[in-house]
C-alpha positions in Angstrom: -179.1 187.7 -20.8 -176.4 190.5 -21.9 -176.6 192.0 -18.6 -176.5 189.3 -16.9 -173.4 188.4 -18.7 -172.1 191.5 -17.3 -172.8 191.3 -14.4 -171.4 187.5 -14.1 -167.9 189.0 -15.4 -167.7 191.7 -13.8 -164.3 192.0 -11.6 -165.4 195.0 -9.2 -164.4 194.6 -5.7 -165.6 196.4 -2.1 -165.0 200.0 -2.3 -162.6 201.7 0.4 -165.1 202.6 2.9 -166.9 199.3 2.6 -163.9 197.3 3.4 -162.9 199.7 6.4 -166.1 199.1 8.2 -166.2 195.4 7.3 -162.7 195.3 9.2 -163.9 197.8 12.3 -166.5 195.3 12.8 -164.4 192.2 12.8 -161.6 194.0 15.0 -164.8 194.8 17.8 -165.9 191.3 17.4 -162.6 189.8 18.0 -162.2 192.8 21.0 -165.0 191.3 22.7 -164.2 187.5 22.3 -160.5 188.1 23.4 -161.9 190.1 26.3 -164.5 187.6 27.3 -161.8 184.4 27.0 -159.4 186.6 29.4 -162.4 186.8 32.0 -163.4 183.0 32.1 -159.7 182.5 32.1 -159.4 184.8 35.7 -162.4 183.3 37.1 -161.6 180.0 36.5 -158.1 180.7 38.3 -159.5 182.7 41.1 -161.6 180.0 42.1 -159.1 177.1 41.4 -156.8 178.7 44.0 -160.1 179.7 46.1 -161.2 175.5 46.3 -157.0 175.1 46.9 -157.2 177.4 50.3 -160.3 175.9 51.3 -159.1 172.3 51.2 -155.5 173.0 52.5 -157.4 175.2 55.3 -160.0 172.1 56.3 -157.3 169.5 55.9 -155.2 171.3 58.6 -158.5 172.4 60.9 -159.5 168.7 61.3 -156.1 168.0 62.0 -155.7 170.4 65.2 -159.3 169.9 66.2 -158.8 166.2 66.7 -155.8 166.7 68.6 -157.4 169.1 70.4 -160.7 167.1 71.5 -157.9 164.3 72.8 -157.0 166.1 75.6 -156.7 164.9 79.0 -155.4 165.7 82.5 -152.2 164.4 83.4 -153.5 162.6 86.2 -152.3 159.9 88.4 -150.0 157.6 88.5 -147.9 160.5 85.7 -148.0 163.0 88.1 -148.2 164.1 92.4 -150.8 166.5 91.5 -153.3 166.6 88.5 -152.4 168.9 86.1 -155.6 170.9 83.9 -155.3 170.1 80.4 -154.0 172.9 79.1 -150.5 173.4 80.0 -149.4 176.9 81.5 -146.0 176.8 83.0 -143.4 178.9 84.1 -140.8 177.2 81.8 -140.4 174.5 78.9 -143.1 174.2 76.3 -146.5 176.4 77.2 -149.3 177.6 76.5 -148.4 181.4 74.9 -149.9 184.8 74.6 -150.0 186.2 71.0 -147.3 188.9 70.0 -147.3 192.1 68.2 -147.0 189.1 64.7 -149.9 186.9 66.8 -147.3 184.4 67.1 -148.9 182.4 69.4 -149.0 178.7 70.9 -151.2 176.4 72.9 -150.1 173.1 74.7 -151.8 170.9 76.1 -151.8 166.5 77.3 -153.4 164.7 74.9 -154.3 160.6 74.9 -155.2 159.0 71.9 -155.1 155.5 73.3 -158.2 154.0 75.1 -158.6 156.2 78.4 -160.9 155.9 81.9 -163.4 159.2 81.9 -162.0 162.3 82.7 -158.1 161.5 83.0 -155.0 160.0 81.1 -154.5 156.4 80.5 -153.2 153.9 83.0 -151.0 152.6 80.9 -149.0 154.8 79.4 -148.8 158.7 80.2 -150.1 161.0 77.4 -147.9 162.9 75.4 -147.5 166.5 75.3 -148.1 168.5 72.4 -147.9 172.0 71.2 -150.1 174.0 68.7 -148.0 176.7 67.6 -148.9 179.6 65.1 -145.8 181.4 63.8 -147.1 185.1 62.7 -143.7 185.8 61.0 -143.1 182.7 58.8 -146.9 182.4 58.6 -147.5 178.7 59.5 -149.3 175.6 61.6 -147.0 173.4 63.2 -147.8 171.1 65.7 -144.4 170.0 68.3 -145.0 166.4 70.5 -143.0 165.6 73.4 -142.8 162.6 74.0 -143.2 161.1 77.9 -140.3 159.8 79.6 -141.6 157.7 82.9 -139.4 157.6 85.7 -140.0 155.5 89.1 -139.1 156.7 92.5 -138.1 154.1 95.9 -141.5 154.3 97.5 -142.8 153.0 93.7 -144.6 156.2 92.6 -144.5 157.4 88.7 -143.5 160.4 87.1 -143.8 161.2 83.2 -141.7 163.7 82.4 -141.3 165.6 78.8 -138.2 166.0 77.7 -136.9 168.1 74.5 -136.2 168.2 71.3 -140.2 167.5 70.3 -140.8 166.2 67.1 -142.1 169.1 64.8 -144.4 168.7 62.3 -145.9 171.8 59.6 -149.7 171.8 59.9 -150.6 174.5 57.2 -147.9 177.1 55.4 -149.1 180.4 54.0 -151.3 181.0 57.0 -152.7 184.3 58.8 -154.8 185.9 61.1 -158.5 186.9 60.3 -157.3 190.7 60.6 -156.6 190.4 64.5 -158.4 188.1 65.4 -155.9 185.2 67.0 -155.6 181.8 66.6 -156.1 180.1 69.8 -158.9 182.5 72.0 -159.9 180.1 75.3 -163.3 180.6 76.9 -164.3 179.8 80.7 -167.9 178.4 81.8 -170.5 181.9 82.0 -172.7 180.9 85.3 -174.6 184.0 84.6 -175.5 182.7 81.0 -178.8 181.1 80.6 -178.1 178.1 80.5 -174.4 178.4 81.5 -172.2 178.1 78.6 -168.3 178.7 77.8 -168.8 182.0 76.2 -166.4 183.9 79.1 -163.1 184.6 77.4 -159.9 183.9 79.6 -156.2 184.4 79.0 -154.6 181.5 80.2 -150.9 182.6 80.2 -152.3 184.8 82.8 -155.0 183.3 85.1 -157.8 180.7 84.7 -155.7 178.2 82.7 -157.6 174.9 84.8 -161.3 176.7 83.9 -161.0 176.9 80.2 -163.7 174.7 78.9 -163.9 175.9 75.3 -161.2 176.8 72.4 -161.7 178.8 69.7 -159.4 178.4 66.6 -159.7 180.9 63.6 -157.7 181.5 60.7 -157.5 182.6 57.3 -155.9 180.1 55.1 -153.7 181.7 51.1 -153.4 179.3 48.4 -149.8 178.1 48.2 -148.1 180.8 46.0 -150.1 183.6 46.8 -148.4 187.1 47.5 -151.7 187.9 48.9 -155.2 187.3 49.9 -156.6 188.6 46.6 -159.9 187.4 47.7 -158.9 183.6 46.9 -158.6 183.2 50.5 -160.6 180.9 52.6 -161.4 181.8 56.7 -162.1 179.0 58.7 -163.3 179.0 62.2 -164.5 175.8 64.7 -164.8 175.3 68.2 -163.4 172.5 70.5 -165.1 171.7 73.7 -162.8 170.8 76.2 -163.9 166.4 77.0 -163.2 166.7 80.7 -165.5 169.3 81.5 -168.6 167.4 83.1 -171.7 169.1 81.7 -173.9 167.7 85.0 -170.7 169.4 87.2 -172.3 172.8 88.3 -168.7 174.3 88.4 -167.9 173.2 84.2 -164.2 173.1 85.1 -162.3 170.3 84.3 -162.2 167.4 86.6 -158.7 166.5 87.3 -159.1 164.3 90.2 
């Protein structure tokens, strides 16, 4: 009982050495917390801003895509001769090659009211709009002319597309996959088996009333990113051109 006693009262503490490696021990196991917080903590952010491309990216693809699988000829009564549905002129808004930025831009007629097969409605003329991807300031836009219709002696129609389009910003903080461009435009393959648009054409030069396929890739940041930091999100799809007649032998569109 004495000792016991003793013991009971006794007012001894840890020694030095004990109380050193008690606190080494906490000061790892606090270490490893800290550290382990501050990873979930990056993780968590790279893929918040990871699911914030992707939806910003998607948004903006099913946005161009639809506008691009409305396209049409401009056909009579809007025009004297049928024009292929994507636009290549010598002046006022065109279809562009990319530049040393990939700057780039695609135009093209496009009818989203009811329409006869293979050509713009009858009742009013399509518009005409422009895809444009600006390398420098890194964004989608999309520019829509809007028709004016004018009516010669003899009675005939012409639409006509005068400026200042209205502009409208697609997608900001957008880029190239590496150097891959936006817009790529492919031409039916008669050699392929079976014949397919896989034929890669540059419109701005030659085959503009072939192109039967477009190809639109790129690689969309999250809104404040400095830079890809692999939160970014790549996002390809491909738009069949609608008046391209799959039982046609030639696959061109049919502007008649």
């Amino acid at each position: 009982m004495t000792r016991t006693r003793r013991t009971l009262a006794a007012e001894d503490g840890y020694t030095l050495p004990e109380l050193l490696t008690g606190m080494v021990i906490a000061m790892i196991v606090l270490f490893a917390a800290f550290q382990t917080l501050d990873r979930v903590i990056s993780t968590t952010g790279t893929a918040q801003r990871r699911v914030e491309a992707t939806q910003r990216g998607r948004q903006a693809m099913e946005d161009i895509t639809r506008q691009l699988r409305s396209q049409v000829c401009l056909a009579a009564p809007w025009t004297r001769s049928p024009e292929a549905p994507i636009v290549v002129k010598a002046t006022g808004p065109t279809t562009a090659a990319p530049t040393a930025a990939g700057t780039q831009s695609v135009a093209f007629y496009t009818d989203l009211q009811k329409t006869a097969p293979l050509q713009s409605s009858t009742v009013a003329p399509p518009q005409l709009r422009v895809l444009r991807f600006d390398g420098a300031a890194f964004t989608l836009s999309v520019d829509t002319y809007t028709p004016t219709v004018t009516t010669a002696a003899d009675g005939a129609k012409t639409a006509t597309y005068p400026g200042p389009p209205a502009t409208r910003t697609l997608l900001t903080n957008v880029h190239r996959d590496g150097s891959t461009p936006v817009f790529r435009f492919y031409a039916d393959d008669p050699a392929a088996t079976p014949p397919q648009p896989t034929r890669e054409v540059f419109p701005w030069t030659a085959g503009a009333s072939t192109v039967a396929k477009l190809a639109v890739t790129f690689d969309a940041w999250p809104t404040e990113a400095a830079s890809a930091q692999g939160v970014s999100s790549v996002l390809t799809d491909d738009v069949l051109v609608r008046e391209v007649d799959s039982n046609d032998t030639t696959r061109i569109p049919n502007c008649q």
